[in-house]
N, C-alpha and C positions, 0 to 999 in steps of 0.2 A: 341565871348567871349573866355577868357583862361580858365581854371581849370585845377586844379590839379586831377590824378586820382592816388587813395591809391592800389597799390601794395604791397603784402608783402614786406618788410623791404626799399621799396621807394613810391618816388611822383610822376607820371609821368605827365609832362608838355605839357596840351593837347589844343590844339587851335579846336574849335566846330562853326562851319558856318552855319548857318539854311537856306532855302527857305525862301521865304516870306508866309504869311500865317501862320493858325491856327495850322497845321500838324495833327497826327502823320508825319513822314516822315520815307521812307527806307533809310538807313545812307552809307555811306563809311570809310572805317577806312583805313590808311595810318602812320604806322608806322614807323621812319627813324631815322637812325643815322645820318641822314649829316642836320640836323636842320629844323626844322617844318616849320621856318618862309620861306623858301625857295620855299612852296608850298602855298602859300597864292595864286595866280592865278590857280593854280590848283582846292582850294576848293570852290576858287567864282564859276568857272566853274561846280562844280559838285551842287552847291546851284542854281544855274540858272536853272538847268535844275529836280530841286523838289528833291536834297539826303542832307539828313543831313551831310554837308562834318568834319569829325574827323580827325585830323593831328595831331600826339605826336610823340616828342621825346623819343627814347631808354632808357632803365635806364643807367644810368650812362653819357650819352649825352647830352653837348648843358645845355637847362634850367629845365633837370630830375636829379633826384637826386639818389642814390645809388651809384654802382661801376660797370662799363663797361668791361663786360668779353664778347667780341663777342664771337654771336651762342650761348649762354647758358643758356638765361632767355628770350628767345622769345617765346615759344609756353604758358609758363605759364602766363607771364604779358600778351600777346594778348587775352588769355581764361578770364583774371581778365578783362583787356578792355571790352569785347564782356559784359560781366556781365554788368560794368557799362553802358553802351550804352544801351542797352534793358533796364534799368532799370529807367532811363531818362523819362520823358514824352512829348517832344519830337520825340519819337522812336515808329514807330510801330510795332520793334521787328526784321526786318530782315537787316540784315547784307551783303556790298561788302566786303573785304577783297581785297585790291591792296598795289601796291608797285612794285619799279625795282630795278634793283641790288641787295643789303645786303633788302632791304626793301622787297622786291619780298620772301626773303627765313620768314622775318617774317609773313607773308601772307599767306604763305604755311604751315608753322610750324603750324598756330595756327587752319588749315583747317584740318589736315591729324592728326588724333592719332597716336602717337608715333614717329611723324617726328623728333627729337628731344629729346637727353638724358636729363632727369629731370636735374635740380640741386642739388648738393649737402643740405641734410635736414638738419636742424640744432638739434642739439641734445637734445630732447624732443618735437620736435614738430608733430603737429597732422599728421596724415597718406595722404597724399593726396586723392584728390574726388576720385570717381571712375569716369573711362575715359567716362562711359555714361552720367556723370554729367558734364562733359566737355562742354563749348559751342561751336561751328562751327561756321562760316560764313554760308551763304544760296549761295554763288560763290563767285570766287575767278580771278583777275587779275594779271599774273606774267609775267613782262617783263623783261626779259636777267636778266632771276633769278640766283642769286648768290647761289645753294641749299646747302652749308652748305663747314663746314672749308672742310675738307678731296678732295671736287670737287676744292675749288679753290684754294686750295694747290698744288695739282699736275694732269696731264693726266692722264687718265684712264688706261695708262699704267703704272703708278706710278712716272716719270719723275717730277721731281719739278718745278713749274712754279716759278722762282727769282726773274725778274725786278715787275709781277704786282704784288705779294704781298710783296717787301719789298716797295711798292711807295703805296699802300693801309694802310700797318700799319706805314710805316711814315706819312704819314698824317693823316691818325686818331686811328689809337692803342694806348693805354693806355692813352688818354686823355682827355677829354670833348668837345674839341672843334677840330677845325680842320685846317688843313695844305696843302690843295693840291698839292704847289708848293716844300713841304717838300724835297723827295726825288732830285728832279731837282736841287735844291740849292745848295745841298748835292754833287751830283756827278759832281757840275761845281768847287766847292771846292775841291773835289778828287776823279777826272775822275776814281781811280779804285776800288773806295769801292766797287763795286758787286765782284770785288777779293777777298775779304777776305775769307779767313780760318781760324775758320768754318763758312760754314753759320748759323750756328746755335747764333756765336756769332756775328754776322753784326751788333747790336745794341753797339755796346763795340766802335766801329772806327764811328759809325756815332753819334754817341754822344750823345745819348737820352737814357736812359732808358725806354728797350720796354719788362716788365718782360712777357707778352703774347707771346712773337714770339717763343722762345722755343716750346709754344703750336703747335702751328701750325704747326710744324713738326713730332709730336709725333709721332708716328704710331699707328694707328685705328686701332684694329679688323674689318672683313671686318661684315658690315653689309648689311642687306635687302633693298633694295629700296620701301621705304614707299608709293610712290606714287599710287600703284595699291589699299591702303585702299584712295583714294579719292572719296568723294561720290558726293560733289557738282560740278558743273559745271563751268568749267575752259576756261580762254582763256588763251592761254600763246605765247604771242609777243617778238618777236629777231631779229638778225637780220646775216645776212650771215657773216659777218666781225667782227660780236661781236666776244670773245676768248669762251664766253659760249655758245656759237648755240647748240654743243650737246649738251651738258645740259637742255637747252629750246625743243631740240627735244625729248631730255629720257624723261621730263617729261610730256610732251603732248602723245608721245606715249605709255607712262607706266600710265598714269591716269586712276583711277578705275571705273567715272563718265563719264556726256559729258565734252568733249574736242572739244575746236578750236584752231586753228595755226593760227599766222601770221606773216609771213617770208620774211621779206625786206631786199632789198641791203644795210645795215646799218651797224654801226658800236654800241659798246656800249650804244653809244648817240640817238641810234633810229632815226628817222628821222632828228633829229637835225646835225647826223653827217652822210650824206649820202656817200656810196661807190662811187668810177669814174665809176664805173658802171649803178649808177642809172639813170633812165631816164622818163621823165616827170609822164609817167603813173604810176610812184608805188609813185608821192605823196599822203600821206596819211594822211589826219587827223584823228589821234587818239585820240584825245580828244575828238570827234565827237562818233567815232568806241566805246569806253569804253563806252560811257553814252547810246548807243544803245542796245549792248551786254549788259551791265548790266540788262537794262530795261525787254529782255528776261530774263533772268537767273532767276531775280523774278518771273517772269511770268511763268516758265518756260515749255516755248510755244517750246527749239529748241528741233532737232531730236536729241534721244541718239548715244554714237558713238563716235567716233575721226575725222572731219575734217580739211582740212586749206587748206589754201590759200599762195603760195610762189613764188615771184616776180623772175622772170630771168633776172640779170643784164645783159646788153649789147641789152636789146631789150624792148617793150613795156608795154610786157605780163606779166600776172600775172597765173598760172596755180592749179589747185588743187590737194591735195597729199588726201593721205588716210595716215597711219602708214606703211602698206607692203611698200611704195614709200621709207620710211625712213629709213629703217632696210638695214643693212648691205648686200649685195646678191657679184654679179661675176662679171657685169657689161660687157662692151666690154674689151677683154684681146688684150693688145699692146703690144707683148715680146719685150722685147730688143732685139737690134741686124735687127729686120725685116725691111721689106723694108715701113711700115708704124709708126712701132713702133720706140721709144728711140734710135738712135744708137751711142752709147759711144765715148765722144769726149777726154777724160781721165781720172785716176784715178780707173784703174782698184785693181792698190795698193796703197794705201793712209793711213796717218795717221793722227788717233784721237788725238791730243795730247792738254789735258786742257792746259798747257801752251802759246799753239795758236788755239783757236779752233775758228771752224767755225762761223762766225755771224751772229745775228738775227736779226741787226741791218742795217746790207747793202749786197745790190743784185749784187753787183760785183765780176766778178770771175776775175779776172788778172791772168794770165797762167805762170806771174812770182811771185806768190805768194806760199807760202806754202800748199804742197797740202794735202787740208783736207780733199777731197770729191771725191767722183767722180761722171763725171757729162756726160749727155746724152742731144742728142738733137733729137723734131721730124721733120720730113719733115713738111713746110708749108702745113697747111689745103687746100685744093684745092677749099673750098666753107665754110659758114658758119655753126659753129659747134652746136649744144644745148645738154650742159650740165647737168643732172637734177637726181639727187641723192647721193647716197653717193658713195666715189671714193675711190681706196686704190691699194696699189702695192705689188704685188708678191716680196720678194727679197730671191734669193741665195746668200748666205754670209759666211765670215766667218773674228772672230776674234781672235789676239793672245792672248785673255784676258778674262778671264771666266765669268766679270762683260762685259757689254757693252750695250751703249746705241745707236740706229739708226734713225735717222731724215732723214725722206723723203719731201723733198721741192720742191714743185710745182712751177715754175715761168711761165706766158703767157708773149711771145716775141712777140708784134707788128709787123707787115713789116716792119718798123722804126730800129728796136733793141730794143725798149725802153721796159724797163723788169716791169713788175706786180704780184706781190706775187698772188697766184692762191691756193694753199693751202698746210698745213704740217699734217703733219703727225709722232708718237712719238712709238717706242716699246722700253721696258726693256728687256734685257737677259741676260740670265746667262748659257753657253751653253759650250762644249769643247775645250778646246784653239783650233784653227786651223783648226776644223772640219767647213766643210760646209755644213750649216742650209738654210733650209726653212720656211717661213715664214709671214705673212699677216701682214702690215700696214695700216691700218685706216688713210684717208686722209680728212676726215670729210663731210659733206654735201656739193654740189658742185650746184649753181641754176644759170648758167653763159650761156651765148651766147660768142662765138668765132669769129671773122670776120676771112674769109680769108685772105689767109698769114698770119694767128699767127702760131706760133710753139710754144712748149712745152716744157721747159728745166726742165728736171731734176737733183735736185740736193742732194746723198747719204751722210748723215756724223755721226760723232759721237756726234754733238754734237751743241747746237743752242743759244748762250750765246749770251746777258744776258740774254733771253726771260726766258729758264733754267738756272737752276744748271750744273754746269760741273760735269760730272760720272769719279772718281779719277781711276779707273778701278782697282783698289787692292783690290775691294769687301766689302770696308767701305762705311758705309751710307753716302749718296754725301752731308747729310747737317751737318755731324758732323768730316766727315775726313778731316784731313791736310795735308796728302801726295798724291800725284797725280804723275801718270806716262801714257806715252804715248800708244797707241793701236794701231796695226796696224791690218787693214782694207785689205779684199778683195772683189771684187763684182764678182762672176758668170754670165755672163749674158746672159748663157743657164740656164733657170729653171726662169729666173727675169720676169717682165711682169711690165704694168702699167693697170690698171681697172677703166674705165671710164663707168659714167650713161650717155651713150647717146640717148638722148631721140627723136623719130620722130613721125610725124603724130596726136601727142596730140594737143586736142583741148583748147584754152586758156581760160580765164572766163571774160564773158560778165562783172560780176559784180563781183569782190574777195570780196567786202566785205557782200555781203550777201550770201557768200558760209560761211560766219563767225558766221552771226545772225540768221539763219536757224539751 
C-alpha cells in the first residue's frame, strides 16, 4: 500500500509491504532520495522473511512533497517516520533503520542524537521535543554511508572531491527527480567544464541552476563526530574500492554500541559492482546477511564490541579485524632509495601547475610528458605479498608555495606492466616556501594480496584532477579562486618511506559471516 506520512510542512510518499499474516510485525524503514519505487524488490524481500518493509521518499524527492535541501531535514522527518510506524497497528514497535549511500546517512542521523544540525524554526513555532523524546531505531544497517555534506565534500585532509559531487548534484541537486547521466552529457558537450573558475560557480557554464552547490562548499566549523553517542547495534557494509571505505571504517570504529564490519572487494555498488580483485569466496549475499543481522539486533542475542569481517582481494580469504586493525599505526617502513623500497625513477624536481596537472583519470606516465610528479618504482615482490590495514607514506618535501596540496598514488604493476590503482592518498599544507617538511599521508585501508612479480609504483603530485579541485597555490580557497599559478615541487628521499600493513601468519575465517551475527 502507499501513504502519505504528515511531516511538519510536508507529505512524505511512503510505499508499506506487510508479511503475510495477522502481525504485529518488527518493521524496516529505508529512506531515499533516488525514488522508493526502486526498492520494491528489496521490500518483497524484507516481507518474506516476517518485517513490515517501509520505503519513502525524501521530502522534497520523487512523489514527497516539500523542498529538497540535502542533509537538512533527515534526522527530524526520520524521528516523525519512527512516530508514525509505531503507531500503526501493524507494528509491534521495533524499528530497522537501513539504507546505502545518501540513504545510509538518513539511517544514521535518525539513530544518533545530534548527528545532524536542526533546521532552521520558523518564527513562532513550538520549541522542539526534548532529545529523550526523540524516537530511535532498535539497529541500524549502513552500507558505504554517505555521513554527511562536509565527508563527501572533501578528504579528510580538506582537499575537494569535484568530479563526484559535481556528477551527484547534477543529477539530483535541486530537483525532484533525477538525472544520472546528467554530468556525462554535460562534459561530452564540453570536455572542460570541470575547468571552470570558480568552482563555486560550475552551475553558471553547465546550465542548470543548482542554488545548493554553493552550500556545499561552505566551510563548517569543525565539529564532534557523533558516532560514539550510538547506542543501538550497528552493521555498517563497504566496500575496499568504494571512495567512502574510511568513512564506513570511522563509523564502525567510533560506534558507541555493538558494531559489525563487512568489508568486500567492492566498489560503490557493493556486490553488484565487484573489484578485479574479487574472487569467488567473498560472494556474498546480503540480502540474506541483513535479514539475519537484523533478526539478532532485535533479539539482541550478539556479543558487545566492534567486529568484522574483511575480504583480501587477490585470494580466497575473508579475515577478522577488531578496530586496533583499523586505526592508523607504522606498518612495515619501505624508505626510498633502498634496496627493497621505492627507488626513484624521476622527478625529484617537478612542477604542480593546475594549468596541466596530474590525472586522475589515466595511469600513464609517458617520460615525454610534462613532469608533474615524481615517480619511484619497487623491485619485483620475490613471492606473494598480503596486504591488511591501513597504509600511508612518510614524505620529505618541499614547496615554492606556502599553499600546497600532495597526492600519493599507489599503482600495483603486474609482471605484464599492466598498471592497477592500489591506493591514494591526500594532505593540505601550508608550510614555508622552500623549506623541507615532514610529513604522514594516509593512504587508506589496504585488504589486497599481491602475486609475485608485482612492483609498486609510486606516484608524488600536487594535484589529481578531475577526481579534485586543483589547489590555485596563491592561498585562495580552491573553490572560489580564479587565479592559479604553478608550484614547484621537490622530493627528499632521505627521510621518504612507504608503510605498508603486511600481514603474516593470520588465520582466515572458516565462516565471515557469522563473525557478523555473533
Amino acid at each position: 500500500m502507499s501513504v502519505q506520512v504528515p511531516v511538519p510542512g510536508a507529505a512524505l510518499a511512503t510505499d508499506v509491504r506487510l508479511p503475510a499474516g495477522a502481525g504485529p510485525f518488527p518493521a524496516v524503514v529505508l529512506r531515499t532520495p533516488y525514488d522508493r519505487r526502486g526498492h520494491r524488490g528489496e521490500a518483497r524481500s524484507w516481507a518474506a522473511h516476517g518485517f513490515a518493509a517501509v520505503v519513502q521518499d525524501v521530502r522534497g524527492r520523487h512523489a514527497s512533497g516539500g523542498d529538497w535541501h540535502p542533509y537538512r531535514h533527515e534526522a527530524g522527518d526520520g524521528a516523525d517516520t519512527l512516530r508514525w510506524i509505531r503507531a500503526q497497528p501493524w507494528s509491534d514497535g521495533r524499528v530497522i533503520a537501513v539504507g546505502a549511500s545518501y540513504a545510509a546517512y538518513c539511517a544514521l542521523v535518525t539513530a544518533v542524537p545530534g548527528a545532524e544540525p536542526a533546521p532552521p524554526a520558523a518564527t513562532g513555532a513550538p520549541a522542539p521535543a526534548a532529545d529523550a523524546l526523540v524516537p530511535r531505531p532498535d539497529g541500524v544497517i549502513a552500507a558505504v554511508p554517505a555521513v554527511g555534506p562536509a565527508a563527501v565534500a572533501r578528504e579528510p585532509s580538506g582537499v575537494e572531491r569535484l568530479l563526484g559531487r559535481a556528477g551527484w548534484w547534477a543529477a539530483h541537486g535541486d530537483r525532484a527527480g533525477s538525472d544520472p547521466a546528467a554530468l556525462g552529457k554535460a562534459l561530452t558537450d564540453d570536455p572542460r567544464l570541470l575547468e571552470h573558475l570558480p568552482v563555486s560557480a560550475l552551475p553558471e557554464r553547465l546550465g542548470r541552476p543548482l542554488p545548493s552547490w554553493t552550500d556545499v562548499w561552505t566551510p563548517a566549523a569543525p565539529a564532534r563526530t557523533p558516532w560514539a553517542d550510538g547506542r543501538v547495534p550497528l552493521l555498517a557494509v563497504g566496500g575496499t574500492r568504494d571512495p567512502f571505505a574510511a568513512d564506513t571504517l570511522a563509523l564502525w570504529r567510533n560506534w558507541g554500541g555493538p558494531a559489525r564490519l563487512v568489508l568486500g572487494p567492492w566498489g560503490h555498488g557493493l556486490t553488484a559492482q565487484p573489484a578485479p580483485e574479487a574472487r569467488p569466496g567473498h560472494r556474498t549475499d546480503l540480502g540474506r546477511l541483513y535479514v539475519r543481522w537484523a533478526g539478532a539486533a532485535l533479539a539482541r542475542t550478539g556479543r558487545p564490541g566492534a567486529h568484522g569481517a574483511v575480504a583480501l582481494g587477490g585470494s580466497e580469504h575473508w579475515y577478522p579485524v577488531t578496530p586496533q586493525d583499523t586505526a592508523p599505526g607504522t606498518g612495515t617502513a619501505l624508505p626510498f632509495g633502498s634496496g627493497t623500497g621505492p627507488r626513484l625513477l624521476r622527478g625529484r624536481y617537478f612542477t604542480a601547475d593546475p594549468a596541466h596537472p596530474m590525472r586522475s583519470d589515466r595511469l600513464d606516465t609517458d617520460p615525454r610528458a610534462h613532469p608533474d610528479r615524481a615517480l619511484l618504482l619497487t623491485p619485483p615482490l620475490p613471492r606473494p605479498l598480503d596486504l591488511l590495514g591501513p597504509a600511508c607514506a612518510r614524505l620529505r618535501v618541499a614547496a615554492d608555495t606556502p599553499a600546497a596540496d600532495w597526492f600519493v598514488r599507489l599503482v600495483a604493476l603486474d609482471p605484464r606492466g599492466r598498471a592497477e590503482p592500489l591506493a591514494l592518498g591526500t594532505a593540505r599544507r601550508t608550510d614555508p616556501p622552500g623549506t623541507p617538511v615532514v610529513f604522514t599521508v594516509p593512504l587508506g585501508f589496504l585488504a589486497r594480496r599481491l602475486g609475485a612479480g608485482t612492483r609498486l609504483r609510486v606516484e608524488i603530485g600536487g594535484h589529481h584532477f578531475p577526481a579534485h579541485a586543483r589547489n590555485p597555490h596563491t592561498g585562495d580557497d580552491p573553490t572560489t579562486a580564479t587565479r592559479l599559478r604553478p608550484s614547484r615541487r621537490t622530493l627528499h628521499t632521505d627521510g621518504s618511506a612507504l608503510l605498508l600493513p603486511v600481514r603474516t601468519g593470520r588465520r582466515p575465517l572458516t565462516d565471515p559471516l557469522q563473525e557478523i551475527r555473533t
